[in-house]
Structures are given as C-alpha cells and as structure tokens.
C-alpha positions as CSV (number, residue, x, y, z in Angstrom):
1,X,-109.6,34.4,-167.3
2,X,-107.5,32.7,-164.8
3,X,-104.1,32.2,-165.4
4,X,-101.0,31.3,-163.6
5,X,-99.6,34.8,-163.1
6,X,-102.4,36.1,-160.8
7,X,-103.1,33.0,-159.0
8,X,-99.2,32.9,-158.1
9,X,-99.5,37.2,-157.2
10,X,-103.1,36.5,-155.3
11,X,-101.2,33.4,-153.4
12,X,-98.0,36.1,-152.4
13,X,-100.1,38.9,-151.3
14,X,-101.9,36.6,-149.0
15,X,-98.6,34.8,-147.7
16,X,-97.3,39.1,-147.2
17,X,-100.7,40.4,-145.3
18,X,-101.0,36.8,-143.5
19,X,-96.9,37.9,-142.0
20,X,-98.2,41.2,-140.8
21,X,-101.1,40.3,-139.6
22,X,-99.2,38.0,-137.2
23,X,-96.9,40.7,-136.3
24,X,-99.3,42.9,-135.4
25,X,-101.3,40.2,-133.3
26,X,-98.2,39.0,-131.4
27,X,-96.5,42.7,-130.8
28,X,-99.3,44.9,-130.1
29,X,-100.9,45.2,-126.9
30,X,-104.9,45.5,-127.8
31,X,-105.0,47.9,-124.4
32,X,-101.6,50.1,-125.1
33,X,-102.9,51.1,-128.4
34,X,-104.7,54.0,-129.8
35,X,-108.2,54.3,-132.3
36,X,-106.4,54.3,-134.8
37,X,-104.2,51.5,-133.7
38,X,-107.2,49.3,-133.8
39,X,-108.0,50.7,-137.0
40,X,-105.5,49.6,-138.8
41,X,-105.2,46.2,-137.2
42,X,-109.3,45.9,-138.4
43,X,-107.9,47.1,-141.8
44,X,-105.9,44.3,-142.2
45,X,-107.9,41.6,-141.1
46,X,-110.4,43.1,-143.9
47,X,-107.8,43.1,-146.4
48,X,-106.8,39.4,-145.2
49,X,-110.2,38.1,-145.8
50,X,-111.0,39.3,-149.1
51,X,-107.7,38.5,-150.6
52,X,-108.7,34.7,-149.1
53,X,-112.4,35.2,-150.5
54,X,-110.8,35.8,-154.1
55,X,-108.2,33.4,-153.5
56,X,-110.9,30.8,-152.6
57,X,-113.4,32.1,-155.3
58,X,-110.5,31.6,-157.8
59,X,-109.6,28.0,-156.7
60,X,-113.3,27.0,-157.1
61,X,-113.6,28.9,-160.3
62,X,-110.4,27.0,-161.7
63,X,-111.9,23.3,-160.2
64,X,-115.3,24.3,-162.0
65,X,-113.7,25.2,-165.3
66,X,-111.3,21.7,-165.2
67,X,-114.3,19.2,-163.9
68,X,-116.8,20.9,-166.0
69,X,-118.0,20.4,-169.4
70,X,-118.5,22.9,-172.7
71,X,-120.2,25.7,-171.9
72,X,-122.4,27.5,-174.6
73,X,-122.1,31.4,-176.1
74,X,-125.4,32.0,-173.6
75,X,-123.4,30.8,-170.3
76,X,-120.7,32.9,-171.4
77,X,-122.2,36.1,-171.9
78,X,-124.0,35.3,-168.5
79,X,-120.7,34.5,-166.8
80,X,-119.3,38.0,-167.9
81,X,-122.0,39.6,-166.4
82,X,-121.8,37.6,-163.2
83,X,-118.2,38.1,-162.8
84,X,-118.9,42.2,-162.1
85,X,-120.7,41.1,-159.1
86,X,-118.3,38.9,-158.0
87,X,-115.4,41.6,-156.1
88,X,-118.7,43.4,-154.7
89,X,-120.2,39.8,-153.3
90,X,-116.6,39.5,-152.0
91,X,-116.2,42.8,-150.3
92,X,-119.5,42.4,-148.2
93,X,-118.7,38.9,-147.8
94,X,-115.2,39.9,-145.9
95,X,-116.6,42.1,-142.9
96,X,-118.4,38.9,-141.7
97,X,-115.1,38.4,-139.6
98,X,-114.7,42.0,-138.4
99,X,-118.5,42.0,-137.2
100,X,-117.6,38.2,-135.3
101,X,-114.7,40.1,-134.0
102,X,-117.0,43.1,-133.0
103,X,-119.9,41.5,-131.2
104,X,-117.3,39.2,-129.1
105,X,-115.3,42.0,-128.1
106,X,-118.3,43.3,-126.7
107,X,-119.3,39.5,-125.6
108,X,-123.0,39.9,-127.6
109,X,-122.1,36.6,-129.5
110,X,-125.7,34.9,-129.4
111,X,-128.1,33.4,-131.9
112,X,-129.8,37.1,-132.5
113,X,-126.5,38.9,-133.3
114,X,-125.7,35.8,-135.5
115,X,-129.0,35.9,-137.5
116,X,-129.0,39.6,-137.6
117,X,-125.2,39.4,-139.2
118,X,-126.8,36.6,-141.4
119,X,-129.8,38.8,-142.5
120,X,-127.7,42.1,-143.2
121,X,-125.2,40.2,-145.4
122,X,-128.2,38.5,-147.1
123,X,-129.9,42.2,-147.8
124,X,-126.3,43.1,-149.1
125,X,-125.9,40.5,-151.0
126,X,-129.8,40.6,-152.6
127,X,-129.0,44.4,-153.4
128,X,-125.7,43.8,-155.0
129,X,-127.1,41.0,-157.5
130,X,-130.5,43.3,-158.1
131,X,-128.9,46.4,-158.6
132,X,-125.2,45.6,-160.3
C-alpha cells in the first residue's frame, strides 16, 4: 500500500543521493581518482536510479489506483504476486545507465551495443517474471 509516509521518505532519499551525486561529479577529477574511486561514484549513480525507478513506479502506481476503477479479489491476489517482482524488475532496470555510461566511456555507443543492452535486460527481465 502506498501511503504518504514513504512517498515523502522515497522523495528525501532521492533529493539526499541526487546532492551527493553532484558533489561527487563537480569535485572529483574522473583522472585523479583511484578504482575504487570510480566505484563508488558507479555505486551511486546505481543507487540514484533505482530510488528514481521506485519513485517513478510508485507515482504511476498511485495515478493507476486514483484514475482506475474497482478492482476484483482475482486482480488483487494477482497484484500481490506481481508486486515481488517489482524491486527485482527495478534493480535490472537501474544498471541500464551504468552500462550507457560504460560503453561511452569506451566510445562503443552504436546500434549493436544498444540492442545488445536492449536484449540482456530483456533476458533479465523474462527470467525474473518466469522464475520469481
């Protein structure tokens, strides 16, 4: 259930990681900094995209539930189960980003790195609704 409690905490936590991730973009030098460096600025971009995606999944969840009608015991219990997948969609969902971020630092942005980014989160997403 949505309520007004975690839509305000999901809203904060994006505001907070949204601040550090423009710190870290605007202090760090990408060429001064170690592995680990890099890791953690990847990290956070992660963490920044699927707090949006559930942010964004929660909006669109709340829209559906005001604009739509009565919904059955059936759509319920089917609704329940859907909504395990959900954080698992989310998850795979969120390195679309880092793997945009990947191929262009290595300047391999073309229509076969996009289709094979395409077709892994497609597998991912196929095996998450098959097997959870």
């Amino acid at each position: 259930m949505i309520n007004r409690f975690s839509m305000v905490s999901i809203t904060l936590v994006l505001i907070f990681i949204t601040g550090i991730l423009i710190l870290l973009l605007s202090l760090v030098d990408p060429s001064s900094v170690s592995a680990f460096g890099l890791l953690g600025v990847m990290t956070v971009v992660y963490v920044f995209f699927f707090v949006l995606f559930v942010f964004l999944y929660r909006v669109v969840k709340l829209l559906a539930r005001f604009f739509g009608g009565s919904k059955t015991t059936k759509d319920t219990i089917k609704q329940q189960r859907n909504q395990r997948k959900t954080p698992y969609i989310i998850a795979v969902l969120a390195f679309v980003p880092l793997f945009l971020v990947s191929f262009n630092s290595l300047g391999q942005i073309n229509i076969l790195n996009l289709s094979l980014i395409v077709l892994f989160e497609a597998l991912a997403i196929f095996y998450i609704v098959k097997r959870v």
